[in-house]
C-alpha positions in Angstrom: -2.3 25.1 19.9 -5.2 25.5 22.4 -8.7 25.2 22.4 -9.3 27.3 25.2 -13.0 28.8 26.1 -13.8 29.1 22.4 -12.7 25.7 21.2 -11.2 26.7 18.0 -7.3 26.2 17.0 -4.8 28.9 17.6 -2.4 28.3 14.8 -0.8 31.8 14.3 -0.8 35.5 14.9 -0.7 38.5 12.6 -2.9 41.3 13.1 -5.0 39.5 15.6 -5.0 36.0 16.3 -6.0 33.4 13.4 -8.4 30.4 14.4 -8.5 26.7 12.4 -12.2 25.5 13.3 -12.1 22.3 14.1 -15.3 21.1 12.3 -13.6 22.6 9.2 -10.5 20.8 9.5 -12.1 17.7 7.6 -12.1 20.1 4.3 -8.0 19.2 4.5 -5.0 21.3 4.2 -1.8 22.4 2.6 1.2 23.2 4.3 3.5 24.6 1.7 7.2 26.6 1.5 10.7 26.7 0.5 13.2 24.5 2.2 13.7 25.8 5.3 11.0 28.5 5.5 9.3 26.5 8.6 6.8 23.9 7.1 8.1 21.5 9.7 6.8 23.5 12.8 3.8 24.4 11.6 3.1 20.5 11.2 3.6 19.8 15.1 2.1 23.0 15.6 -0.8 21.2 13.9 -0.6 17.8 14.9 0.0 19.0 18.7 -3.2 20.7 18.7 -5.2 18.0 17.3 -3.4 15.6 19.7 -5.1 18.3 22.3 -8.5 17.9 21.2 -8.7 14.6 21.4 -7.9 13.4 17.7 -5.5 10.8 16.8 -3.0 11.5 14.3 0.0 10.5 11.5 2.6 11.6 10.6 5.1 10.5 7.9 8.6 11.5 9.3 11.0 12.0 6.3 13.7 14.0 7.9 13.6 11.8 11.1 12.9 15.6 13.2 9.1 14.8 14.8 10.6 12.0 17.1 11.1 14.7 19.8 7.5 15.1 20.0 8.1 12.0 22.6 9.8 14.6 24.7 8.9 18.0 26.1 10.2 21.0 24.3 12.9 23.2 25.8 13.3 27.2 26.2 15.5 28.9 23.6 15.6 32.3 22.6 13.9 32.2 19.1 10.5 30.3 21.2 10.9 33.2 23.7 10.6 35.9 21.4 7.5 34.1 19.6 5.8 33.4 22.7 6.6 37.0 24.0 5.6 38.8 20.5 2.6 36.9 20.1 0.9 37.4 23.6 0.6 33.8 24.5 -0.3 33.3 27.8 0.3 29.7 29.8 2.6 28.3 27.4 4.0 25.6 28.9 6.5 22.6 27.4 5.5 18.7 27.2 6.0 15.7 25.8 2.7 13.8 23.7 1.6 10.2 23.2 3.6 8.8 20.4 3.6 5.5 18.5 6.5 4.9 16.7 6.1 3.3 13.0 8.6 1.7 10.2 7.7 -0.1 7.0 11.7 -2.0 7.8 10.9 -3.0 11.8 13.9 -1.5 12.1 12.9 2.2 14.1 9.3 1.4 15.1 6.4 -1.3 15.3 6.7 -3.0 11.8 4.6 -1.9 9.1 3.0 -4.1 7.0 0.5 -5.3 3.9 -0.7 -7.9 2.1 -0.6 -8.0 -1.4 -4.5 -8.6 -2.0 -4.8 -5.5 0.5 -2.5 -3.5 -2.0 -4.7 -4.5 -5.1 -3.5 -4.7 -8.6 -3.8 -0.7 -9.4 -1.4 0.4 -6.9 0.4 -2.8 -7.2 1.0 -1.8 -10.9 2.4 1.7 -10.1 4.4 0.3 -7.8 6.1 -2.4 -10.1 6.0 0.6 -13.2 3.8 -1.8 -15.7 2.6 -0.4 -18.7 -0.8 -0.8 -19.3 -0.7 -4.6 -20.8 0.9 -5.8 -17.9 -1.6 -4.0 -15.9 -4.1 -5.7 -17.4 -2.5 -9.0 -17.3 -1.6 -8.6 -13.4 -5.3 -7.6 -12.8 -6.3 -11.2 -14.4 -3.8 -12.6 -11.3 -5.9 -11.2 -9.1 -8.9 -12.3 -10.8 -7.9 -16.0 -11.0 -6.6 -15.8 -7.3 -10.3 -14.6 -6.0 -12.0 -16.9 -8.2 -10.3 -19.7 -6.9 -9.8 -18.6 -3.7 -6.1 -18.3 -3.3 -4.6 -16.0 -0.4 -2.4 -13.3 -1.8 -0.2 -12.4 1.3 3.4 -11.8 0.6 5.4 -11.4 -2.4 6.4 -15.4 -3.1 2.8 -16.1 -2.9 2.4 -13.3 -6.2 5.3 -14.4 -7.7 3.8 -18.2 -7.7 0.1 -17.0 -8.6 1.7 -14.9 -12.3 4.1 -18.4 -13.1 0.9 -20.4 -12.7 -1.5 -18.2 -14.4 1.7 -17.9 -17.2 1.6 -22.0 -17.1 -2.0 -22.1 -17.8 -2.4 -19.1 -20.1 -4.4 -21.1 -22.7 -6.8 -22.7 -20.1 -7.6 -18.8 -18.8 -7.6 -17.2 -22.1 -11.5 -17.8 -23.5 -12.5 -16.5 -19.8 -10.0 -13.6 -18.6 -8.4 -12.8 -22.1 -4.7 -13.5 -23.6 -1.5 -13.9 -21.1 1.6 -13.5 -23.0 4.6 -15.2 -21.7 6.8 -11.7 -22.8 4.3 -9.9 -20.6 4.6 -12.8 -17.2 7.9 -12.3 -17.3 8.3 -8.9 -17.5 6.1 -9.0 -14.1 8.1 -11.2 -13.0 11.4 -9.2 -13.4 9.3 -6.2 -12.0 8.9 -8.2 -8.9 12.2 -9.3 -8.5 13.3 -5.7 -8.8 11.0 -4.9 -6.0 12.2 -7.5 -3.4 15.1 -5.6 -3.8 14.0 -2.3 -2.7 12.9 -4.6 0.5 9.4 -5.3 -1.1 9.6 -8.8 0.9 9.7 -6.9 4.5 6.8 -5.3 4.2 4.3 -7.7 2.0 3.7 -10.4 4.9 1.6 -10.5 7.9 0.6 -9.5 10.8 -0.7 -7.0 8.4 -1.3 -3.2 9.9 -5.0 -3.2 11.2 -5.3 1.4 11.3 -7.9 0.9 13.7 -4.9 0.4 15.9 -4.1 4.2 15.3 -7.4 5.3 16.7 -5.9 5.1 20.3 -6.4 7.7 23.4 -4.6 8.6 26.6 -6.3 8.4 29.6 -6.3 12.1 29.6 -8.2 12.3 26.2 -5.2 13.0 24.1 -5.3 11.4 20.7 -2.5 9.3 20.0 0.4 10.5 17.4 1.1 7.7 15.0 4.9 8.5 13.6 6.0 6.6 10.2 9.9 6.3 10.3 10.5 7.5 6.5 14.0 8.2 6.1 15.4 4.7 4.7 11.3 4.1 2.8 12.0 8.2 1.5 15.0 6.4 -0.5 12.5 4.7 -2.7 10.5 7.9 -3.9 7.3 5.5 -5.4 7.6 3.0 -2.8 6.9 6.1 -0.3 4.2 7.6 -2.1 2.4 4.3 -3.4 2.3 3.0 0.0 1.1 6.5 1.6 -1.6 6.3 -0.9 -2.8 3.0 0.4 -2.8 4.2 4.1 -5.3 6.5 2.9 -7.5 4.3 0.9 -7.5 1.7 3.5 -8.8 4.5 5.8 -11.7 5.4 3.6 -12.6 1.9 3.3 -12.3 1.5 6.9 -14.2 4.3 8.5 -18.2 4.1 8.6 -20.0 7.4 7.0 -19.8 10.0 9.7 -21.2 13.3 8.1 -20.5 16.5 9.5 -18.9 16.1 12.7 -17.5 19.2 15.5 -13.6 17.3 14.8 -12.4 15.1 12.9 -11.5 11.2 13.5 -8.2 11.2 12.5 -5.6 13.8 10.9 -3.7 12.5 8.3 -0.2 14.0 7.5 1.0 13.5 3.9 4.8 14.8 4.3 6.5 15.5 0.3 3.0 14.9 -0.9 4.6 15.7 -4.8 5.8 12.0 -4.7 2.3 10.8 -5.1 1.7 12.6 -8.1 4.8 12.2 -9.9 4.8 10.3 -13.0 1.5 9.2 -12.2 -1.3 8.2 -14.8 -4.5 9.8 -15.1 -6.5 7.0 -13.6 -3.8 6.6 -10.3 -5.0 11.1 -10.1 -8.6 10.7 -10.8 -8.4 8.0 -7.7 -6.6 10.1 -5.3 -8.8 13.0 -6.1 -12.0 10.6 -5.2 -10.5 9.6 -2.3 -9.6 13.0 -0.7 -13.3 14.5 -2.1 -15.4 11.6 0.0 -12.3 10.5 3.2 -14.0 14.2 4.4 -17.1 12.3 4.6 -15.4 9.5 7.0 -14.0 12.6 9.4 -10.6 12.3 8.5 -8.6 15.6 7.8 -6.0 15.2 5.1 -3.0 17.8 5.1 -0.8 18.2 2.3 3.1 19.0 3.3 4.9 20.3 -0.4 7.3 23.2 -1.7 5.0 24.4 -4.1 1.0 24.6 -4.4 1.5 23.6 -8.0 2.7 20.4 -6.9 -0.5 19.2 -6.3 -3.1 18.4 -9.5 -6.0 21.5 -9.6 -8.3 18.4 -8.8 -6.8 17.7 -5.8 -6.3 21.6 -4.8 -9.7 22.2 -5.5 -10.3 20.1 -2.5 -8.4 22.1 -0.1 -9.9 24.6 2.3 -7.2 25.0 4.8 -3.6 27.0 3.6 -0.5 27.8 5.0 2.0 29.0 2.8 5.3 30.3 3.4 8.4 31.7 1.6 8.7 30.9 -1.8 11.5 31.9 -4.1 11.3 33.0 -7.6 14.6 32.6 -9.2 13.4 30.9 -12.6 10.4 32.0 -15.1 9.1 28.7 -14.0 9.5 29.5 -10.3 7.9 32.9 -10.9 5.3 31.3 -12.9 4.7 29.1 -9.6 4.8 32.3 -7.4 2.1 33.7 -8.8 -0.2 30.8 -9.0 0.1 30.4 -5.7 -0.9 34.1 -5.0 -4.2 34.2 -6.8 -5.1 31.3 -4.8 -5.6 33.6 -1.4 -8.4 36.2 -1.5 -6.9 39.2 -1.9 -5.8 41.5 1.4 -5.8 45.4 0.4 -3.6 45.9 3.0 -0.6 44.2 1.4 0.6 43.1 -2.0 0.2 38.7 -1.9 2.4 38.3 -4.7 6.0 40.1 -3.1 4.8 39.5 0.6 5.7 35.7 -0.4 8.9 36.2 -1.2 9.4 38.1 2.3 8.3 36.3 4.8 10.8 35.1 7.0 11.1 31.5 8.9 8.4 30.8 10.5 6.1 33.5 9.2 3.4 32.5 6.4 0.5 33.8 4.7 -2.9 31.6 6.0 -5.9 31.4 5.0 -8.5 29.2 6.9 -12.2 28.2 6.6 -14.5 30.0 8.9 -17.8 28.3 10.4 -19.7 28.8 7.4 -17.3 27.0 4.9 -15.7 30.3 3.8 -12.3 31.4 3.2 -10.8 34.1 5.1 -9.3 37.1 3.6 -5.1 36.2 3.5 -3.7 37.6 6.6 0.6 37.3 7.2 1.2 36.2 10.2 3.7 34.2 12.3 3.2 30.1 13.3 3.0 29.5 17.3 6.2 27.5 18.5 5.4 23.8 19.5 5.4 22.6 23.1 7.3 19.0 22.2 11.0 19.0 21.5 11.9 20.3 18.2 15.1 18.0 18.3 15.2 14.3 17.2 15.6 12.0 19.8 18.1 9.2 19.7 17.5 5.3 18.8 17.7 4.0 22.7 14.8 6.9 23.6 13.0 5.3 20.3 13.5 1.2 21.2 12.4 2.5 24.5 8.6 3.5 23.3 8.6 0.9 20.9 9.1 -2.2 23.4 6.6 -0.3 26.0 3.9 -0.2 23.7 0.9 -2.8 23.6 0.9 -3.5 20.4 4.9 -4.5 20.7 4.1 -8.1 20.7 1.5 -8.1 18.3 3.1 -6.4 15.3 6.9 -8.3 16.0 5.9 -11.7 16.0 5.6 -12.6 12.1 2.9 -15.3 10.5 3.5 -17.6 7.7 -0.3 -19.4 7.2 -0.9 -21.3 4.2 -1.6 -18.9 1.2 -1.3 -19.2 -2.6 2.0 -20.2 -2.4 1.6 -23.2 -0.6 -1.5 -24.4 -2.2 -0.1 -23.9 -5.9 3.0 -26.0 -4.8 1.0 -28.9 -4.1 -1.1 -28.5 -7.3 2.5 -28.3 -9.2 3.6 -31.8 -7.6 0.2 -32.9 -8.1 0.3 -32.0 -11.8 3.9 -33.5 -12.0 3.2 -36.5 -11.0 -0.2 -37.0 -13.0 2.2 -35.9 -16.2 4.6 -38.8 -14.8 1.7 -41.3 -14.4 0.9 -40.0 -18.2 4.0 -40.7 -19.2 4.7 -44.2 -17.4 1.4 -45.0 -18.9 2.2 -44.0 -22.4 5.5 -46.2 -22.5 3.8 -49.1 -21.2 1.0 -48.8 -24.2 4.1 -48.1 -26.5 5.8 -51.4 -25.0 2.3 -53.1 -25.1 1.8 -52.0 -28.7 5.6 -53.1 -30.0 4.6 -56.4 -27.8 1.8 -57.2 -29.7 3.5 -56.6 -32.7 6.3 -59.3 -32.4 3.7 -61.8 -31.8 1.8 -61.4 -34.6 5.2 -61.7 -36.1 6.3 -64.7 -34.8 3.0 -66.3 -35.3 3.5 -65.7 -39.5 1.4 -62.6 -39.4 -2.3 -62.7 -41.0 -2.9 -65.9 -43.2 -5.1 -66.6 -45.9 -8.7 -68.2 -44.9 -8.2 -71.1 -47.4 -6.4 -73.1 -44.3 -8.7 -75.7 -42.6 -11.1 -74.4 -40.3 -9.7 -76.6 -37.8 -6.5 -75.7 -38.3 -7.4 -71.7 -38.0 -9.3 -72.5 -34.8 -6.7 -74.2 -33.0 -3.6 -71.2 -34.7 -6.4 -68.7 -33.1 -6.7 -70.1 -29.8 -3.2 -70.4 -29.6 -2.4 -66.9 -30.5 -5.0 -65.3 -28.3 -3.7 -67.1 -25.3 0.0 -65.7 -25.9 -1.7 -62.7 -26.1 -3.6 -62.6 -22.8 -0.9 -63.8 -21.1 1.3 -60.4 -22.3 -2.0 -57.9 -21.3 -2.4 -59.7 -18.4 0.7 -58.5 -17.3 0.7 -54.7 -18.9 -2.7 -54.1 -17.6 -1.6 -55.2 -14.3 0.6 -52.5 -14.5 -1.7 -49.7 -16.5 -4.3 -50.3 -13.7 -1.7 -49.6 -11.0 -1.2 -46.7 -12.2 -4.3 -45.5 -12.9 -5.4 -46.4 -9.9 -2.6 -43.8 -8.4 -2.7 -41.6 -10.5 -6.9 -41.5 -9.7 -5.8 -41.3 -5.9 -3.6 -38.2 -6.4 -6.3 -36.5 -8.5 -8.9 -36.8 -6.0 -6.9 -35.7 -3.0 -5.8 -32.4 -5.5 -9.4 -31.6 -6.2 -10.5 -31.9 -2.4 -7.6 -30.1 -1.6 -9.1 -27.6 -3.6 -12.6 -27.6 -2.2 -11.5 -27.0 1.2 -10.0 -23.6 0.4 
C-alpha cells in the first residue's frame, strides 16, 4: 500500500511485514482462493499501490465491486481491526483516478477492435472452428492483405469469406482448396457471434492502449476498469478478448529491459476462462506472451480459485503468490490442495498443506520475489485493507466519470470508412453487370447466328458450281449484301456493348489500384 522511505510494496503482515519489490513485479502474479476467501481485496490492495507509484493499471471488473475505487473508502469495524492489528500508521481513506471501460458502451468509454487487429487465431477460438475452417479463415485474411482490403467490422468479414467462397477455384492453385461446406460453416459461426453482440464491438474508433498509459497531475497512474458483468456472460468472448488486450500490449510496448517498476499492471480477473477448452497452439501463445510482455515492463497478475487452473507453462512464469483458503471436499479438490502447497518453499514453522484450509477472509499464505529474483520462504499473513471504497458505486456516479473524461468524445462517436465491405460490393455489381453484358452479348450472337441461318435458307441454301459464273456472281453479291445489312445492325449493337462493358472493367480495375 505504501512505498514509504524504502520504496517497496506493503501488501500484508504476518510475522513481520511482507514487501512486493517493485522491480520484481514484472515476473507477474497469482492471486488465488475460494469464493469468498478475499481475492477481491487483495487486487485493489494491489492495483491501489501500483496506482501510488506511479503505474497505470487494468482491471477486468466481473462482479461490478472495483467501481468504488472512484470513491474514498469508509471506516468499518473489520478495516479498524486490520489497521489496528497490523500496526499501520497514517492510514488514511481516498478515492483514485479511474477510467471507466465496457466492450457494450453501455457502463463505460466503448471498447472496441477491428477484425484485422483480432487476427485469424483468436478469431478462430472465438467462432469455435475446427482446424479446416481455421485454415480456410486464415486464407481470408490472406486474400484480404494481398489485395489490400480493410477488415474492420464484422459485415466487412462476412463479405470477404462469401467472396473468397465465390471465387474458390480462382484462389485454389495459390492459397489451397475452399470448400463451400466449410464458407458456410464460417458463415453460420459468424452469424452466431453477432448475436452474442460480436457487431458492437468489431467497428471503429478502435481502442488505441496507449490511451491507458495516462497520469494524474500528482503522479498517480491511472486505473483502467473493464465493465465485465454483461461480456462475463459470454465465458470465450471474455477470455478471447482479454487475451488480445494483452497481445496488443506486447506488440505495442518498445523493449524496455529491466526497469525499478513496471509500465503497466495488467489484471486478468477468472483467468481459467482463457485456458478452457483451449488448443495447444492458443496455450503455447499465451505462454510466449506472458514469458517476453516481462520484457515490455508490464506485470501480469493472474486472479483464479485454484493454482491448477493455470497450464504448468504458464505457472512456471509466475514469481509473485498470494493464495488464500482453499477447500478440499473432493479427491480432486484435495489433489488440488496439495499441488498448490508444494508450490511455496517450505516454512518449518507451520504445516503449508492444513494452514490452507485455515486461513480465514482476508488472511493468505504469500510468497514474493526478493531483490535478487528469489522466492521467499511462505509466511501466513493477513492482506492490508484498501483505502478506496469497497462498495460499488451506482450508474449516475459511473455516467458521471465517463462524460468528464477526455477521451469521452473520442471513443463515442463511431466511424464507418470504406473497408472491404464496400469495395467488394462494387466489384459484385461490377461482376454482375460484366456477366449481364456476357449474356446480352451471347443472345445477340445466338440471334445473329439463327439470322444468318434463315438467309441462307431463303436464298436456296449452297448450290452446285455448274450454274453460270455470271449467274453465281450476281446470287453472291446479292446474298452478301442481305447479309451486311443484318451485321451491320448486330454489330452495332455487340460494339455497344462491348464498349460498356470495357468502360465498367476499367473503372473496376482502377478502383482496385487505388486501394
Amino acid at each position: 500500500m505504501y512505498m514509504h522511505d524504502i520504496h517497496k510494496i506493503w501488501l500484508a503482515t504476518g510475522g513481520q511485514p511482507i514487501y512486493l519489490e517493485p522491480s520484481m513485479t514484472n515476473r507477474h502474479g497469482l492471486i488465488a482462493g475460494a469464493t469468498g476467501t478475499g481475492k477481491t481485496v487483495t487486487l485493489k490492495v494491489l492495483a491501489e499501490s501500483f496506482s501510488d507509484m506511479g503505474v497505470p493499471v487494468f482491471l477486468a471488473d466481473i462482479k461490478g465491486d472495483l467501481s468504488g475505487m472512484c470513491e474514498p473508502g469508509r471506516e468499518n469495524k473489520h478495516i479498524r481491526r486490520s489497521i489496528d492489528t497490523m500496526g499501520i500508521e497514517r492510514f488514511d481513506y481516498t478515492d483514485y483516478p479511474v477510467e471507466f471501460w465496457d466492450v457494450y458502451g453501455e457502463k463505460g468509454l466503448p471498447v472496441r477492435t477491428t477484425i484485422s487487429e483480432m487476427g485469424p487465431e483468436l478469431l478462430s477460438r472465438l467462432l469455435g472452428l475446427n482446424d479446416t475452417q481455421s485454415g480456410v479463415l486464415r486464407i481470408v485474411f490472406r486474400v484480404a492483405d494481398d489485395q489490400g482490403l480493410l477488415l474492420v467490422d464484422l459485415k466487412d468479414l462476412r463479405s470477404m469469406v462469401q467472396y473468397v467462397g465465390d471465387h474458390a477455384k480462382d484462389y485454389k492453385l495459390t492459397y489451397g482448396n475452399i470448400s463451400s461446406q466449410t464458407v458456410g460453416a464460417i458463415q453460420r459461426a459468424l452469424l452466431a457471434l453477432e448475436d452474442e453482440g460480436g457487431d458492437i464491438f468489431f467497428g471503429e474508433p478502435a481502442l488505441e492502449l496507449a490511451d491507458w498509459m495516462d497520469w494524474t497531475e500528482d503522479g498517480r497512474g491511472v486505473m483502467n476498469i473493464l465493465e465485465c458483468q454483461k461480456l462475463f456472460q459470454h465465458p470465450l468472448l471474455y477470455g478471447t478478448f482479454l487475451l488480445w488486450m494483452l497481445s496488443e500490449l506486447y506488440e505495442l510496448l518498445p523493449e524496455a529491459g529491466d526497469l525499478d517498476k513496471p509500465k503497466l499492471a495488467f489484471f486478468f480477473d477468472e483467468a481459467h476462462l482463457l485456458f478452457k477448452d483451449a488448443p495447444k497452439a492458443l496455450v503455447e501463445k499465451v505462454e510466449q506472451v506472458v514469458r517476453l510482455i516481462r520484457s515490455k515492463g508490464v506485470s501480469v497478475w493472474f486472479i483464479t480459485q485454484n493454482p491448477t487452473d493455470l497450464p504448468d507453462s504458464v505457472l512456471g512464469q509466475i514469481g509473485n503468490r498470494v493464495q488464500h483458503a482453499l477447500r478440499a471436499y473432493t479427491p480432486n479438490d484435495q489433489k488440488a490442495l496439495r499441488a498448490a502447497a508444494r508450490s511455496f518453499r517450505v516454512n518449518k514453522s507451520f504445516n503449508t498443506e492444513e494452514a490452507l484450509q485455515a486461513l480465514g477472509v482476508g488472511e493468505a499464505l504469500v510468497s514474493v520475489l526478493d531483490e535478487k529474483g528469489v522466492p521467499t520462504i511462505v509466511e501466513k499473513a493477513g492482506i492490508l485493507p484498501p483505502r478506496s471504497s469497497m462498495d460499488a458505486v451506482g450508474d449516475e456516479v459511473i455516467a458521471e466519470v465517463v462524460e468528464s473524461s477526455p477521451l469521452y468524445e473520442g471513443y463515442f462517436e463511431t466511424e464507418d470508412r470504406e473497408s472491404a465491405y464496400e469495395v467488394l460490393e462494387e466489384i459484385r455489381e461490377e461482376e454482375a453487370a460484366a456477366a449481364e453484358m456476357a449474356e446480352r452479348r451471347a443472345e445477340w450472337e445466338k440471334a445473329y447466328k439463327t439470322a444468318a441461318r434463315r438467309t441462307t435458307s431463303r436464298s436456296g441454301g449452297t448450290r452446285r458450281t455448274t450454274t453460270r459464273k455470271t449467274t453465281a456472281k450476281k446470287k453472291t453479291t446479292s446474298s452478301r449484301k442481305r447479309q451486311s445489312a443484318l451485321e451491320k445492325t448486330v454489330n452495332s449493337a455487340a460494339n455497344t456493348i462491348g464498349r460498356e462493358l470495357g468502360k465498367r472493367l476499367v473503372r473496376g480495375i482502377f478502383d482496385t489500384l487505388k486501394l
